[in-house]
RODO-2510 file (C-alpha; in nm, 4 decimals, decimal comma):
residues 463
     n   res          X          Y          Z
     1     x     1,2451    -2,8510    -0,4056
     2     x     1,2059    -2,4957    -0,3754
     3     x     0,9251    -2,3738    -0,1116
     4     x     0,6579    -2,1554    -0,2792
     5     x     0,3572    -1,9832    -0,0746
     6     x     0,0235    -2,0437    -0,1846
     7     x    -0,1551    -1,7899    -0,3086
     8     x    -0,3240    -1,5111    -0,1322
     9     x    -0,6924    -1,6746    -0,1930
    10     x    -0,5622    -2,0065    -0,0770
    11     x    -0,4354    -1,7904     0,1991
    12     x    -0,7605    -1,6186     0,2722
    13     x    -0,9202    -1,9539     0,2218
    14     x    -0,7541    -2,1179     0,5020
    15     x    -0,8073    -1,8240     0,7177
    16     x    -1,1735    -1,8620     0,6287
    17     x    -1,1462    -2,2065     0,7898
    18     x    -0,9781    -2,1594     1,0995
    19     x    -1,2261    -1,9086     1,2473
    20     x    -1,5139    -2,1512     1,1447
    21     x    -1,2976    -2,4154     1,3774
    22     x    -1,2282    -2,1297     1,6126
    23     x    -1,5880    -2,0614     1,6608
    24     x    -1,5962    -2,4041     1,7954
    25     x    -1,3009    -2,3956     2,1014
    26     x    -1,2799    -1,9582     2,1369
    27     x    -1,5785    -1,9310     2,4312
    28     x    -1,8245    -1,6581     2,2994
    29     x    -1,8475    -1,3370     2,4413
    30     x    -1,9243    -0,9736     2,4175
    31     x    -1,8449    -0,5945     2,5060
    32     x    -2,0982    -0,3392     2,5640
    33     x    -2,0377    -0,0729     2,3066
    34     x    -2,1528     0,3159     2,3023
    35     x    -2,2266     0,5385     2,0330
    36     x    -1,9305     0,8241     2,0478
    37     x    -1,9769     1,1089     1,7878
    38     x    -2,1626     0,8759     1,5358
    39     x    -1,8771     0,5596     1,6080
    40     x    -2,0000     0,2700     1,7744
    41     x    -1,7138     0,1985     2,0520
    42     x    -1,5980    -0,0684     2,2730
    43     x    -1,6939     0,0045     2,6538
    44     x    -1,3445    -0,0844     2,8319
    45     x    -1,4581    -0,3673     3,1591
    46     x    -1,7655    -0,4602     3,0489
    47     x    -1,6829    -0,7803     2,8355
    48     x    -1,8439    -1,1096     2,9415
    49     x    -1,9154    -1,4819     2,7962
    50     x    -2,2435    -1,5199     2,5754
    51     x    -2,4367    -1,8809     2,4582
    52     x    -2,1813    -1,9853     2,2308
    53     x    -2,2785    -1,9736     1,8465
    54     x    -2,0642    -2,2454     1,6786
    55     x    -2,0722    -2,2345     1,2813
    56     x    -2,0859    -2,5043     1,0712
    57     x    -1,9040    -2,5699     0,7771
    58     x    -2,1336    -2,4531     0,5222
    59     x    -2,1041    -2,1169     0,6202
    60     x    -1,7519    -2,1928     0,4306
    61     x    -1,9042    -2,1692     0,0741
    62     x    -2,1725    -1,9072     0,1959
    63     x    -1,9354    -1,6282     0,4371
    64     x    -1,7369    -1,5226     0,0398
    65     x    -2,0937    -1,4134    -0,1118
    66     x    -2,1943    -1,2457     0,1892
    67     x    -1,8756    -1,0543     0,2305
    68     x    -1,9261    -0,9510    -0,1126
    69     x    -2,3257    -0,8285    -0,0573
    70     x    -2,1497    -0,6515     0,3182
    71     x    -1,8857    -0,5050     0,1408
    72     x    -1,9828    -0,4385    -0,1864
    73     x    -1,9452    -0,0227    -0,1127
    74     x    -1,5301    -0,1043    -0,0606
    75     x    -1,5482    -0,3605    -0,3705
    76     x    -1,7526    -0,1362    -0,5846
    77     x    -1,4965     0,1657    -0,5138
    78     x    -1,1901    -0,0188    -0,6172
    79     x    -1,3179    -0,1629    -0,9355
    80     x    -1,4384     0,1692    -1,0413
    81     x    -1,0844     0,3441    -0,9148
    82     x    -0,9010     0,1137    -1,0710
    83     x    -1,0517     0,0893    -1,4430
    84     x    -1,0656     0,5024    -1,3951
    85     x    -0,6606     0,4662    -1,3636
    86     x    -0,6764     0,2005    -1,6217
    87     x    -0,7908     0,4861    -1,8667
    88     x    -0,5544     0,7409    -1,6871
    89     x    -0,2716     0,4964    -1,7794
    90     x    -0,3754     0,4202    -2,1233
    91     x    -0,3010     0,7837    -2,2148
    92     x     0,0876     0,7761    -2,1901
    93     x     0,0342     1,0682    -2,0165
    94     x     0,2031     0,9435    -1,6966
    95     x     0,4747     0,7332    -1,8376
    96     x     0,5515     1,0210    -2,1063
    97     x     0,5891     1,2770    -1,8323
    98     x     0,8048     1,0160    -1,6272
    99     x     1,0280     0,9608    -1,8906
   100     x     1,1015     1,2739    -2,0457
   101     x     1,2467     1,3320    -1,6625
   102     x     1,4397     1,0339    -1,7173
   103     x     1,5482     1,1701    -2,0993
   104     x     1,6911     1,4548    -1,9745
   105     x     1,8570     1,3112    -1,6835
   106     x     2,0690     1,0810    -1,9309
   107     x     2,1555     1,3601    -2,1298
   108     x     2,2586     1,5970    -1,8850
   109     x     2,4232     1,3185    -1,6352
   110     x     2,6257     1,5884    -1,4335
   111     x     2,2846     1,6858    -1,2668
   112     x     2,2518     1,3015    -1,2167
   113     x     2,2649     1,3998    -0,7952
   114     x     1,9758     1,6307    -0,8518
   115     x     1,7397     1,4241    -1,1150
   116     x     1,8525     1,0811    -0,8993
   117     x     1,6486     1,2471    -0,5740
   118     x     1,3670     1,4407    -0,8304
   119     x     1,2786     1,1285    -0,9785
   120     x     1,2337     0,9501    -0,6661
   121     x     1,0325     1,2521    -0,5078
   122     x     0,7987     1,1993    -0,7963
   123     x     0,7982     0,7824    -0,7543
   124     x     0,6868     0,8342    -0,4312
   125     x     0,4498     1,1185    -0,4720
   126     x     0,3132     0,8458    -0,6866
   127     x     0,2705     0,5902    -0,4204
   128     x     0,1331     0,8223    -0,1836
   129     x    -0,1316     0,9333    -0,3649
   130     x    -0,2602     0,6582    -0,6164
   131     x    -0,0930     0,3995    -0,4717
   132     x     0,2108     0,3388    -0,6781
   133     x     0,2605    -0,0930    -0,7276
   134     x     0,2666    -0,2925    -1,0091
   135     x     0,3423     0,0353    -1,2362
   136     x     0,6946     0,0384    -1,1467
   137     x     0,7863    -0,2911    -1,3294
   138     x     0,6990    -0,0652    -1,6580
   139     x     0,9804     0,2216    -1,5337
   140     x     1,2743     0,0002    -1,4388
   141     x     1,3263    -0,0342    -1,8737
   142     x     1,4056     0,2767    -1,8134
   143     x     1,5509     0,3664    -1,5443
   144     x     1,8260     0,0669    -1,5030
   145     x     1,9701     0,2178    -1,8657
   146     x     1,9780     0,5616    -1,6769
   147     x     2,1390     0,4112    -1,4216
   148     x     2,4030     0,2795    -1,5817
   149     x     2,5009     0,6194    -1,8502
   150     x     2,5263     0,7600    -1,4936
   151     x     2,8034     0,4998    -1,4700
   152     x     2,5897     0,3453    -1,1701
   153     x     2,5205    -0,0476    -1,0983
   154     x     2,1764    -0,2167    -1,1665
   155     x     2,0425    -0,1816    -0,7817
   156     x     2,0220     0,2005    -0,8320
   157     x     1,7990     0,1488    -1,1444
   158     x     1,5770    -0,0468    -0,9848
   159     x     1,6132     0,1589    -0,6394
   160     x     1,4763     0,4632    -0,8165
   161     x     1,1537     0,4264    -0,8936
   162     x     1,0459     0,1062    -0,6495
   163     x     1,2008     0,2109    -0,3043
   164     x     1,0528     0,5611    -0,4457
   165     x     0,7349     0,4634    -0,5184
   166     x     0,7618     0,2055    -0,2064
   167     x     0,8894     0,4767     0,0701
   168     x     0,5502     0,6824    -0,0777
   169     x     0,3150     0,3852    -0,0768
   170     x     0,4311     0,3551     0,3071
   171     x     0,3769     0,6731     0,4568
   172     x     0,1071     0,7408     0,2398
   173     x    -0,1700     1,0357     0,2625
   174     x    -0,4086     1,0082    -0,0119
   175     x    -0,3894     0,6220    -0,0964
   176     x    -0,7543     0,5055    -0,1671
   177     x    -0,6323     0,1063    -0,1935
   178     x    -0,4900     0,1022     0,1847
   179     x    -0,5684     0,4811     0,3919
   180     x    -0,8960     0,4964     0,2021
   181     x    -1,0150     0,1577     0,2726
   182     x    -0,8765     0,1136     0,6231
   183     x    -0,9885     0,4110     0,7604
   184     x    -1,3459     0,3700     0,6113
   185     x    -1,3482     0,0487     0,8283
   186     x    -1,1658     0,2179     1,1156
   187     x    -1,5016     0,4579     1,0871
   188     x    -1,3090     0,7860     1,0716
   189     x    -1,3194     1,0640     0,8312
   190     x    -1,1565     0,9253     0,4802
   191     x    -0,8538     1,0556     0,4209
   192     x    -0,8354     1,2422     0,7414
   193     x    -0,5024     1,3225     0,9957
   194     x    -0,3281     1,4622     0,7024
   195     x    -0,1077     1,6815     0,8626
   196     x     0,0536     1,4032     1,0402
   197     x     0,0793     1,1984     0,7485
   198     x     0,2201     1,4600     0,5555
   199     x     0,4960     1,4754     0,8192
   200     x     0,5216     1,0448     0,8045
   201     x     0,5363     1,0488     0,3799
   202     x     0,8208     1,3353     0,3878
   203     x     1,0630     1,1571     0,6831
   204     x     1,0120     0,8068     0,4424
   205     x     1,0564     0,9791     0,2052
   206     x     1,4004     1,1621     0,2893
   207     x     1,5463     0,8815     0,4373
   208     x     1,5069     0,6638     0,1009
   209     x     1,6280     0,9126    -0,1094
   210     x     1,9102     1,0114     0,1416
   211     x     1,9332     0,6025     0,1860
   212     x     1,9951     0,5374    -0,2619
   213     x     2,1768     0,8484    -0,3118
   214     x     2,4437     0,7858    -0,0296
   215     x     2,4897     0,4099    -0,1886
   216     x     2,4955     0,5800    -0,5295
   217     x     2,7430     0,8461    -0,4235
   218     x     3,0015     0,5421    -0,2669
   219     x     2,9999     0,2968    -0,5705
   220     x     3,0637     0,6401    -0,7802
   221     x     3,3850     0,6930    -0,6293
   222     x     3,4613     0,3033    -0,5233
   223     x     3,2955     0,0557    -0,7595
   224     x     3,3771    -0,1980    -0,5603
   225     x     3,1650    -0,1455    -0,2752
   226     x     2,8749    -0,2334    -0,5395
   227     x     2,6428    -0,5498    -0,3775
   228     x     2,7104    -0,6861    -0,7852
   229     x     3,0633    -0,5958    -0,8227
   230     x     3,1723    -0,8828    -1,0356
   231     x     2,8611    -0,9287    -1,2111
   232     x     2,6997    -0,5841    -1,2946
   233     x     2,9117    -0,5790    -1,5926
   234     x     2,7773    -0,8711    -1,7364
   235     x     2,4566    -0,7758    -1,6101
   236     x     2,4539    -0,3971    -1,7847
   237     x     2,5378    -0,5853    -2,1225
   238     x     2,2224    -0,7839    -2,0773
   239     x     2,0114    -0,4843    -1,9232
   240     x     2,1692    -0,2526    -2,2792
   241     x     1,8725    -0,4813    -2,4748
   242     x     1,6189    -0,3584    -2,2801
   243     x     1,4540    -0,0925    -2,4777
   244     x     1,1780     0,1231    -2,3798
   245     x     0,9189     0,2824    -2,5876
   246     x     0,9498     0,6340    -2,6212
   247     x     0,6042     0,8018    -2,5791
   248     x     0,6453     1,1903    -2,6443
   249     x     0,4608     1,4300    -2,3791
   250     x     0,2778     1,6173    -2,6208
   251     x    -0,0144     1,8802    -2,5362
   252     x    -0,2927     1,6742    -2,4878
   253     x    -0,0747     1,4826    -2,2002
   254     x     0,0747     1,7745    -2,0287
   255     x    -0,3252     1,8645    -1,9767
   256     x    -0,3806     1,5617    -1,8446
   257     x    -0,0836     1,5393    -1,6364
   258     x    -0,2217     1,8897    -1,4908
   259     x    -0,5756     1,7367    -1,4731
   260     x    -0,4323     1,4969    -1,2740
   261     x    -0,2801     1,7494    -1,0298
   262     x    -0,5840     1,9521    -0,9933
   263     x    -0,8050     1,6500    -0,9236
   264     x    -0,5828     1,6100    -0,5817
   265     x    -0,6814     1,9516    -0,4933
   266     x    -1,0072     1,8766    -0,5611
   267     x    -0,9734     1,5761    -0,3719
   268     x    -0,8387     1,7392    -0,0501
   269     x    -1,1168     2,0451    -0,1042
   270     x    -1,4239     1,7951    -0,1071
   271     x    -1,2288     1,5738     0,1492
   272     x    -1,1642     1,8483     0,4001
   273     x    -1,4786     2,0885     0,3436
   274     x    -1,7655     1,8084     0,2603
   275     x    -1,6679     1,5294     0,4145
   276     x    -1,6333     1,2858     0,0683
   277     x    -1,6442     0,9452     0,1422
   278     x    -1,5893     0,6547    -0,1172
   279     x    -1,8980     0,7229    -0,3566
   280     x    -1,7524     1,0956    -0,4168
   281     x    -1,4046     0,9972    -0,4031
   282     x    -1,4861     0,6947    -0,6827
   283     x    -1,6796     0,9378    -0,8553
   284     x    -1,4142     1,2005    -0,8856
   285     x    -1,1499     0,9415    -1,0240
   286     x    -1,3725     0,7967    -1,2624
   287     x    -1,4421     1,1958    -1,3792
   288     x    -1,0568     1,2220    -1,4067
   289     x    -1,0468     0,8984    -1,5878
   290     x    -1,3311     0,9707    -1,8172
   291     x    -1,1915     1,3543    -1,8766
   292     x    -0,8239     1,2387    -1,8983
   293     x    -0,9287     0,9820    -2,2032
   294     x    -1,1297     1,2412    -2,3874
   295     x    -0,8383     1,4515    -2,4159
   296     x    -0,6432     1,1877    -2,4904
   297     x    -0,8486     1,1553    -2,8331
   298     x    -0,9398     0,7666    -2,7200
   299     x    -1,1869     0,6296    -2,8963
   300     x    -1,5151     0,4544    -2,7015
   301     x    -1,3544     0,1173    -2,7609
   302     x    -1,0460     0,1912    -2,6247
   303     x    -1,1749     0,3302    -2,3589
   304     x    -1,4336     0,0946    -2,2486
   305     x    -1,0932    -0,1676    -2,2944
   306     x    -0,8552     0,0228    -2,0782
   307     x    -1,1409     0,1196    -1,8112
   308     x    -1,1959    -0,2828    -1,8078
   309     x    -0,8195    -0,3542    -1,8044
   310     x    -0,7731    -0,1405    -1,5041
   311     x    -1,0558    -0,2964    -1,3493
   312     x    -0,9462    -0,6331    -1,3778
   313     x    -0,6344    -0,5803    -1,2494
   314     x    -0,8194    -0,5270    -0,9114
   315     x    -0,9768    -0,8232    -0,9384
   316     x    -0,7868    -1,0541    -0,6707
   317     x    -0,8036    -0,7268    -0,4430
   318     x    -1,2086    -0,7283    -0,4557
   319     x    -1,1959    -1,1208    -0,3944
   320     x    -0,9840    -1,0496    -0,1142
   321     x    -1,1838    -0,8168     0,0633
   322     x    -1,4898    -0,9803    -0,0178
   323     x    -1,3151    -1,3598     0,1841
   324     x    -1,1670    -1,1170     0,4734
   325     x    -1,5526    -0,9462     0,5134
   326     x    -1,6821    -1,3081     0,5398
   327     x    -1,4187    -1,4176     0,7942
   328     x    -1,5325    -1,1149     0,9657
   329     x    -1,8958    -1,2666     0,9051
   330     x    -1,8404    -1,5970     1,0600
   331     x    -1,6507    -1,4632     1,3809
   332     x    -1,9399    -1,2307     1,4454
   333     x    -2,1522    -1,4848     1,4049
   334     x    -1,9625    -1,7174     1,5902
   335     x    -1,9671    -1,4556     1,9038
   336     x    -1,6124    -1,4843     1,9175
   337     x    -1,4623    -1,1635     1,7525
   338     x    -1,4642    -0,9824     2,0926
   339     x    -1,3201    -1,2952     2,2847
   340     x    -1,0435    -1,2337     2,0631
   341     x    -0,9869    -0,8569     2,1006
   342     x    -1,0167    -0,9437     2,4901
   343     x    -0,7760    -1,2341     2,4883
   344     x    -0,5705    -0,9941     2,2749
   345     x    -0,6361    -0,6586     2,4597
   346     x    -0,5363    -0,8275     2,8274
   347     x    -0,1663    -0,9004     2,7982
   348     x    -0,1273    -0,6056     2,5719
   349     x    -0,3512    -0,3196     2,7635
   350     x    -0,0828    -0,4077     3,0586
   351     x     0,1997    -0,2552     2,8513
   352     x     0,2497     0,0850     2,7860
   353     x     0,0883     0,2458     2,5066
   354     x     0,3768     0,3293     2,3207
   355     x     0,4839    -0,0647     2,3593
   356     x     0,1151    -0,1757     2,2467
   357     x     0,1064     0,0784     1,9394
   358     x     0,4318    -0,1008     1,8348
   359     x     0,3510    -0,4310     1,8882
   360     x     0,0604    -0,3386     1,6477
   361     x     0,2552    -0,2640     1,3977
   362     x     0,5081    -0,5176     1,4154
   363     x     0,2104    -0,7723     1,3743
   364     x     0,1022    -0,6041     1,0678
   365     x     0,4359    -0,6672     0,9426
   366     x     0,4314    -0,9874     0,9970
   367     x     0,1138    -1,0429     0,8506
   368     x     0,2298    -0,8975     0,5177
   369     x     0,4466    -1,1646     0,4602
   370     x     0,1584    -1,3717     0,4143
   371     x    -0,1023    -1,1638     0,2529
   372     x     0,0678    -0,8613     0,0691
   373     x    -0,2131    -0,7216    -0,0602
   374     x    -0,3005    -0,3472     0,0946
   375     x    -0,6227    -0,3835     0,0281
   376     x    -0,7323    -0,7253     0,1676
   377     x    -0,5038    -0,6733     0,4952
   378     x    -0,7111    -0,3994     0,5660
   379     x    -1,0202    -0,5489     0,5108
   380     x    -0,9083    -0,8794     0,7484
   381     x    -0,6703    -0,6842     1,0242
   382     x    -0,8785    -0,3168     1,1081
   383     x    -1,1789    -0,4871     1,2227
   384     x    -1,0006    -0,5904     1,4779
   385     x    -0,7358    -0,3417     1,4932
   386     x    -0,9744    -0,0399     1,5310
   387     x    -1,1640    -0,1382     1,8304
   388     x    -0,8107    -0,3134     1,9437
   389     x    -0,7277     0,0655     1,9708
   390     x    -1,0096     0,1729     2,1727
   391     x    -0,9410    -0,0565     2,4308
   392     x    -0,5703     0,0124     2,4592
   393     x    -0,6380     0,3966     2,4828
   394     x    -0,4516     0,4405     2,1118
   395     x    -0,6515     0,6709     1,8488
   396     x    -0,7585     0,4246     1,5462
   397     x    -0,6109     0,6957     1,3256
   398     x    -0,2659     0,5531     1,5181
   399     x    -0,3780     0,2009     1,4544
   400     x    -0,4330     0,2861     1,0497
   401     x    -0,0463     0,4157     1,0427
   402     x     0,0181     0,1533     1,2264
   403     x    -0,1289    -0,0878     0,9473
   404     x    -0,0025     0,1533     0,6663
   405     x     0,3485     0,1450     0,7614
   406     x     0,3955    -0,2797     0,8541
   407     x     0,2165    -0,3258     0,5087
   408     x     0,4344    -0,0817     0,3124
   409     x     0,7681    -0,1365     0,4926
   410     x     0,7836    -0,4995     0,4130
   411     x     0,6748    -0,4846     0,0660
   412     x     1,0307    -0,3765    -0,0419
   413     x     1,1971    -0,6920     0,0511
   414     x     0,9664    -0,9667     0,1066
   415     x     0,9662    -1,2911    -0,1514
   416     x     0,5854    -1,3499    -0,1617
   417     x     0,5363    -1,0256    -0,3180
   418     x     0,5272    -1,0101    -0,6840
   419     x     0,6211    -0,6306    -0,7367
   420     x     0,9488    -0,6961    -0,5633
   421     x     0,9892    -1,0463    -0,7247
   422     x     0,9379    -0,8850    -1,0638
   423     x     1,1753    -0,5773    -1,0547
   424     x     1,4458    -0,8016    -0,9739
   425     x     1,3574    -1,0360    -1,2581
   426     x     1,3588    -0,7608    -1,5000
   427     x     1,7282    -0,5974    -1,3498
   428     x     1,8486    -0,9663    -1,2955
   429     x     1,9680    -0,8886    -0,9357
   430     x     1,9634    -1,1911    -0,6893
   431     x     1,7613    -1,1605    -0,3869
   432     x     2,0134    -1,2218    -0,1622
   433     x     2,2148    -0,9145    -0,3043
   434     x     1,9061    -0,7168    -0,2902
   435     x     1,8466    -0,8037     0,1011
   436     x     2,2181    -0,7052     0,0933
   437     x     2,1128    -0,3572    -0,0125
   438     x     1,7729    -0,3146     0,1016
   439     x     1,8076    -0,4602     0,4706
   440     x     1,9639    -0,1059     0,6287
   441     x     1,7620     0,0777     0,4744
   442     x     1,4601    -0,1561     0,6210
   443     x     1,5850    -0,1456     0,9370
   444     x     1,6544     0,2382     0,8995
   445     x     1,2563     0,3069     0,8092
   446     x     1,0924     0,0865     1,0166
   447     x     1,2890     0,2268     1,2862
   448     x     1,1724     0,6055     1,1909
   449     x     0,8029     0,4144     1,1723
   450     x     0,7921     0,2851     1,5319
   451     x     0,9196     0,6676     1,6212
   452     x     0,6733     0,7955     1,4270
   453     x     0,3974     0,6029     1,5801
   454     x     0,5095     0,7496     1,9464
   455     x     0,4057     1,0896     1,8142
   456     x     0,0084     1,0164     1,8580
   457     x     0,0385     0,8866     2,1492
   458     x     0,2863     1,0275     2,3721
   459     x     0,2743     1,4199     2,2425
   460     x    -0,0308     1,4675     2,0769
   461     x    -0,3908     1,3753     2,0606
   462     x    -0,4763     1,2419     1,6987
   463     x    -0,8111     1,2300     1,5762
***
């Protein structure tokens, strides 16, 4: 019988329970805090056991609708974000300019070793920015046939855009699902420490491209050294009947594809100059959304559909975050959140920080095996992560890369998520021959990550 993990609410769910029952056997306690330029921090020494506050186990049906109420700012900003996308989608305008790269590239394939990287830069542009996910499963129709008039196997296909839009999504600087969210917990300016992460999203992103194009560049001169030499030529003559439909980039998309572009800047201006948090930022994508479908010549119906669509395809994300906010609930309830941060902090705070900063982020790792969702691991792990931070001497924008990078790495090769479950569905790849092909390049970016996290805290000050 094969083993299947539950899914992510069941997850959540059982989460939910275990800090009721922890509430029970963790002894209460709390740290002083102090109110540093407008964030309320942890004062270092000064924890200390309180009454304990044991919860019972109604609070199991009641902690989901108060997470909701708590964090119904984060909820309300990714249903809005995401039906504003659903209508940004719904124009073509995205998958038209995508593909007419993609066009080209098949008819021209002597530039294959320029459009190859180029199409990847834009993949993870993609992820850095809007968070780049599910959207891929539409691209690898067309990219596998690509892959193959380039006389290339199936794995580069599916490499192009999903370890593109996956090496984006991990070193991400303008993500609203996982930077946005986390760092609005975190307390610290949304969207802040770009420079940094502007240096983090170009090294991913170098070493993926550098990482497919290498592997392209050997099976092109020695098919054999393939991972589905034997079977990719059975497997192109099934891919050949995928067909994609060919949306044409006409006017009213370029604008919109520019629309697109200038929102960013608008986005970094309002950002940077007037501090925008998540009611500005929601508002601007909605604009784009709204602006993007008018010139798209959509009708009210259509819109109101695809602005729904998008929406509900955020829908296990909101539940998420709502069950993580009332896990926070019961453990502050319970008195026990700082017991845990202290029982935590002790062994950890002994290490150096550049040990502590990785053992950070190899727990968010792990932890994205079992809940790969951006979204709702930021919502259940920063609470705890952020003040974590304080006490270790780390910067919580440290702790957010920290949380960025474990949840992005992983996503490219672990079973439980459905992304990476589905693209090798669609190009028929085994999983073991995709671990085959992924696993250096895993191993090569998650050891540029745990580099990259020594930066903020051995040669610079990050706030």
């Amino acid at each position: 019988m094969k083993f299947k993990l539950p899914e992510t609410l069941v997850i959540v769910s059982s989460i939910l329970l275990l800090f009721i029952g922890l509430t029970w056997v963790v002894p209460a306690g709390e740290f002083d805090r102090t109110m540093v330029n407008g964030r309320s921090l942890l004062v270092p020494g000064s924890y200390q056991e309180v009454a304990p506050s044991p919860q019972s186990l109604l609070s199991f049906f009641t902690a989901p609708l108060r997470g909701f109420a708590s964090a119904s700012e984060v909820i309300a900003f990714i249903f809005i974000v995401g039906g504003a996308f659903g209508m940004l989608n719904a124009t073509g305008a995205i998958n038209a300019g995508l593909q007419k790269l993609v066009q080209f590239s098949s008819q021209h394939p002597v530039y294959k070793w320029i459009i190859i990287p180029f199409i990847m830069l834009i993949f993870s542009f993609a992820g850095a920015t809007f968070g780049m996910s599910e959207e891929v499963l539409v691209f690898i129709l067309i990219t596998i046939p690509l892959a193959h008039a380039m006389q290339l196997d199936t794995v580069v296909g599916v490499a192009i855009p999903f370890v593109g839009a996956g090496a984006g999504f991990a070193g991400a600087f303008y993500n609203p699902f996982t930077i946005g969210i986390a760092q609005g917990i975190a307390e610290i300016p949304t969207f802040s420490g770009l420079q940094y992460r502007l240096v983090v999203w170009t090294v991913m992103t170098f070493l993926a491209i550098s990482f497919v194009m290498l592997y392209a560049l050997r099976i092109s001169k020695s098919p054999s050294k393939s991972v589905l030499y034997g079977q990719d030529a059975l497997l192109q003559e099934e891919n050949s009947k995928l067909k994609a439909e060919n949306i044409p980039l006409t006017t009213s998309r370029i604008l919109i594809l520019f629309g697109f572009g200038g929102a960013l800047l608008l986005l970094a201006w309002g950002v940077k100059v007037h501090g925008w948090y998540m009611v500005e930022i929601g508002a601007l994508f909605l604009g784009l959304g709204i602006i993007s479908a008018l010139i798209g010549q959509m009708g009210s119906g259509a819109m109101v559909k695809a602005f729904t669509e998008g929406a509900k395809e955020m829908m296990t994300a909101c539940l998420v975050v709502a069950f993580c906010k009332g896990i926070l609930l019961i453990a502050e309830d319970g008195k026990i959140i700082d017991s845990l941060l202290y029982y935590i902090s002790e062994p950890v705070k002994k290490m150096p920080k550049g040990l502590s900063v990785e053992v950070m982020f190899m727990v968010q790792s792990a932890l994205n095996f079992f809940l790969p969702s951006g979204s709702g691991q930021a919502a259940l792990t920063m609470p705890i992560m952020a003040p974590l931070s304080d006490l270790l001497g780390v910067s919580r924008q440290t702790a957010v890369l920290a949380f960025q990078l474990g949840d992005g790495l992983t996503n490219m090769i672990i079973p439980t998520s459905g992304v990476t479950m589905g693209v090798l569905a669609i190009g028929k790849i085994p999983y073991d021959k995709w671990l085959r092909f992924m696993l250096p390049l895993f191993v090569l970016l998650t050891v540029a990550g745990m580099l990259l996290l020594l930066g903020p805290v051995l040669f610079f000050e990050w706030q």
